[in-house]
N, C-alpha and C positions, 0 to 999 in steps of 0.2 A: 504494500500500500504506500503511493507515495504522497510527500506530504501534501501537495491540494490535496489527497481524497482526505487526509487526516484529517485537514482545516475542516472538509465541510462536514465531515463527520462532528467534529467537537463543535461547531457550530448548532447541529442537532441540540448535542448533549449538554450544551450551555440553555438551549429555549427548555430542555424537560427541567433543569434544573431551576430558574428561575420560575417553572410552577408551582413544583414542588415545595420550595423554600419561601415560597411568596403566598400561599396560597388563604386563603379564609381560617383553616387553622394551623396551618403551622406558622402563620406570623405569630400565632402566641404562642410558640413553643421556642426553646434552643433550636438554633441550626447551629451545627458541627461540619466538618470534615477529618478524616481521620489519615493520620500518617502511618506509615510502619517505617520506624527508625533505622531497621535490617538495610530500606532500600538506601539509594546515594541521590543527595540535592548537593545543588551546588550550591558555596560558600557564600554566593551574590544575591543568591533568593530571597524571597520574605518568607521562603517556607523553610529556611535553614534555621535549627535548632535555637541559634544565639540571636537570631533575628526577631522568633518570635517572641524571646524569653523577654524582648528589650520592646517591644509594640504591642502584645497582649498583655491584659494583666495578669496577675500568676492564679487569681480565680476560675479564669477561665480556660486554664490549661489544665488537664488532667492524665495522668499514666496508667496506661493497662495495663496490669505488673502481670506480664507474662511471667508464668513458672522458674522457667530455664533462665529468664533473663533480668531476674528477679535481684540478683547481686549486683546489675549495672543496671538504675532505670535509665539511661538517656540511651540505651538499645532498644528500650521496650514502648511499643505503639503508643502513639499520644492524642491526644481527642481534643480538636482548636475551636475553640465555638466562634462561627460567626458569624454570629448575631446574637443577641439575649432576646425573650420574649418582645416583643413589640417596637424592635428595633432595627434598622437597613442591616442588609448584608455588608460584610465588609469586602465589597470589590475587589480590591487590592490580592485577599486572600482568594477569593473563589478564581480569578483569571487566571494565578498563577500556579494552581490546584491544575488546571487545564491546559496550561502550558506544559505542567509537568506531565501530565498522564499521556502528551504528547510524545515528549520528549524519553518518558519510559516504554512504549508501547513495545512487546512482546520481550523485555528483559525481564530475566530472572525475579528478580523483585522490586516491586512497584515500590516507592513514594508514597503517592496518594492512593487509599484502598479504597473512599466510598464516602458516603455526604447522608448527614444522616438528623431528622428533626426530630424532637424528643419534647415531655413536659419535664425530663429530670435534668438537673444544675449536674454539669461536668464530669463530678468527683462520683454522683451515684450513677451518672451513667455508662463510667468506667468500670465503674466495681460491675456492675449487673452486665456488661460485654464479657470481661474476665468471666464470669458466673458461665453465660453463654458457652464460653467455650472450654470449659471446665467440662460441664453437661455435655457438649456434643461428643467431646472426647470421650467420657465415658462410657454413652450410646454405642460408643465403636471399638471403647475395649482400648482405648488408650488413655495419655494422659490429658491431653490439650490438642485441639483442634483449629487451628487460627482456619477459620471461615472468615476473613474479614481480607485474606489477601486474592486479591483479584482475579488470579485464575482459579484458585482451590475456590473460588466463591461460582466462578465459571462453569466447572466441573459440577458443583453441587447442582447448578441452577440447571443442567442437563439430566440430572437426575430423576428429574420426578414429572409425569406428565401437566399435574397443576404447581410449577415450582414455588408460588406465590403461598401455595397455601400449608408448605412444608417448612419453606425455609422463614416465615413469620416468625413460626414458634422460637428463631433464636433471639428474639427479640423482645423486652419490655412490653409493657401495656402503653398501647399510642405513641410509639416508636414507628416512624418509618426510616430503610432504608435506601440509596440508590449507589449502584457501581456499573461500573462500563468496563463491558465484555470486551472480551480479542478483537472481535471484531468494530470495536469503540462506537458502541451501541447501550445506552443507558437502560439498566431492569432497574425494577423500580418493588419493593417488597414491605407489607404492614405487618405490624405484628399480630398474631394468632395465638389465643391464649390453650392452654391444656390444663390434664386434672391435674395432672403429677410426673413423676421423674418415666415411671413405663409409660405413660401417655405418651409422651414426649418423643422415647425411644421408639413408641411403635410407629408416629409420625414421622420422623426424621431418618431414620435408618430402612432402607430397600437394600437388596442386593444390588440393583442397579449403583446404588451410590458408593456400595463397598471396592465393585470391577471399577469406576472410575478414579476413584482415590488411590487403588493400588495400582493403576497403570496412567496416573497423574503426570509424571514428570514423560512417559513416552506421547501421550498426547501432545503435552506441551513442546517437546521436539516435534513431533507432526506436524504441530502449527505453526512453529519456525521454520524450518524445511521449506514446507510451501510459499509460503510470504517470501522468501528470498528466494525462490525459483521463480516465483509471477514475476517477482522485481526484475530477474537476471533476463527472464525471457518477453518481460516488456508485455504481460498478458493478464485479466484480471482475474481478480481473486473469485473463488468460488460462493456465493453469498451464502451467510452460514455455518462458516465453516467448520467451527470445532462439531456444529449436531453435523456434517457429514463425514468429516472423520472420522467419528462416532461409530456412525450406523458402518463404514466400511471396517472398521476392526474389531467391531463384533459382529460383522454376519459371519454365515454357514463356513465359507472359507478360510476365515482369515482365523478363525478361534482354530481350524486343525491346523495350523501353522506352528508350531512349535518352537522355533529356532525366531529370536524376537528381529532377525536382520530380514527375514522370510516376511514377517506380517509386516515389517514400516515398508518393505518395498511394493508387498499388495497393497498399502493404503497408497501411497504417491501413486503406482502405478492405473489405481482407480481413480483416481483425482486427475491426473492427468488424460485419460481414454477411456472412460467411463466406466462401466461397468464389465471386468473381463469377463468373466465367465459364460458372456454374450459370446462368445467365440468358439468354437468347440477347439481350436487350436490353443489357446490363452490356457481353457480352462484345462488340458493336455498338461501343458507346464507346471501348473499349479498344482494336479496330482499326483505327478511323479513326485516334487518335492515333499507333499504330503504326508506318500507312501514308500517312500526312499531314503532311506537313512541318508546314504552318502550323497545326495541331493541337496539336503537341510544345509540352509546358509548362501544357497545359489540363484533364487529365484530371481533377483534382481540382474542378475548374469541372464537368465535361463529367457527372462521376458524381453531384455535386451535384443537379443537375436532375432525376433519374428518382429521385425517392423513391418513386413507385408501387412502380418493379423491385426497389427497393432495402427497400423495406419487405414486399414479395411474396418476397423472399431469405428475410428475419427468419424470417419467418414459415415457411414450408419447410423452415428447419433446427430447429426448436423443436420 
């Protein structure tokens, strides 16, 4: 993606967010936006550490004391209010919220995770995020679940077919939240209240959310991968892209792929020519490697070679 489509993208994500933040009630609430310290700002920002310590007041700064990161807080995410109940945005912060999410799109880790209006003051609405992600890690049998960084939030939001009505529950009462996806597209999520801590888990946890959390970081290569091949080949993105990734590295084929070099080169290579399996030569390739020990690890070799099949695909789906 280059940067015009970025601009008009975050042009979008700038109008959703001025409704959101503006709207009938959430001018009476805190508006927030939330950093994750892990990521890198530069030293010139207003969104640099020392910048804010010296332009907000220190009320209105608050730390989510991550577990792990809990012996250094100026590691651990920080929640910047901008604005109090009944008060203008602070400009200043929200442009430059968007400049960054610009400027980090598909790194490792984001800066800016997400923009979020609450009726609670800073400090309880740190603690009750902490809480959030306490609970969700438990749901899943670990310790701490940071839901708050933007593609793991990515991931989640692919999880569930009503994702609004799952990922609520990590939320407060009249809490909303907004983050912008990979493909720098604002979701927008309320909170949803439950009975209790099983309640919660039966709502929040599918299988579906466990297969993407544990193959998290190869999606995430997936979707770097592409974005620098559209770039290299001057051709656009596929719109969507993390739900088609998705749906091609868990369909029928690409789950009996066992060797992980075998499945990232089925997804690119579906991404690229559509759907092989359309081919009865393609699909040839793909179950020797299947059914072939000494195959495994070659596919991307193996699909290489038939650009006859591969170019008679193109052409089919056009």
């Amino acid at each position: 993606m280059n940067d015009e489509a970025i601009l008009t993208q975050l042009s979008t994500v700038y109008q959703v967010l001025q409704t959101e933040l503006n709207d009938r009630i959430t001018k009476t609430h805190y508006r927030y936006v939330l950093f994750d310290r892990l990521g890198v700002v530069s030293e010139l920002s207003p969104l640099y550490n020392d910048a804010l310590q010296d332009t907000v007041a220190p009320e209105l700064l608050a730390v989510i004391k991550r577990p792990e990161l809990a012996h250094n807080l100026d590691s651990c995410p920080l929640l910047v209010c901008l604005a109090e109940p009944g008060e203008p945005l602070n400009a200043t912060l929200l442009l430059a919220s968007l400049a960054q999410i610009k400027h980090d799109h598909l790194t490792r880790k984001h800066y800016v995770c997400g923009f979020i209006t609450s009726p609670l003051p800073p400090e309880a609405l740190a603690g009750e995020l902490l809480e959030s992600c306490l609970r969700a890690g438990r749901a899943l049998g670990s310790a701490f679940l940071p839901f708050y960084e933007p593609f793991t939030l990515d991931v989640l939001y692919h999880s569930y077919d009503a994702p609004a009505s799952h990922l609520g529950t990590l939320l407060p009462a009249d809490t909303r939240y907004c983050f912008v996806d990979s493909d720098i597209e604002a979701h927008v999520f309320h909170a949803m209240s439950y009975l209790d801590e099983s309640d919660f888990t039966l709502r929040f946890v599918n299988q579906t959310l466990r297969y993407h959390l544990l193959n998290q970081m190869t999606l995430y290569g997936l979707v770097v991968t592409w974005h620098d091949l559209c770039e290299a080949q001057d051709k656009p993105l596929v719109p969507h892209l993390l739900s088609t990734i998705i749906g091609y590295f868990y369909d029928s084929q690409a789950t009996q792929l066992v060797n992980p070099r075998d499945r990232r080169a089925y997804v690119l290579f579906s991404l690229q020519y559509g759907q092989l399996t359309a081919s009865k030569r393609l699909s040839y390739c793909i179950d020797e490697v299947i059914n072939h020990e000494d195959k495994q690890g070659l596919l991307g070799e193996l699909l290489s070679q038939e650009r006859q099949a591969l170019e008679a695909l193109t052409n089919n789906q056009q």
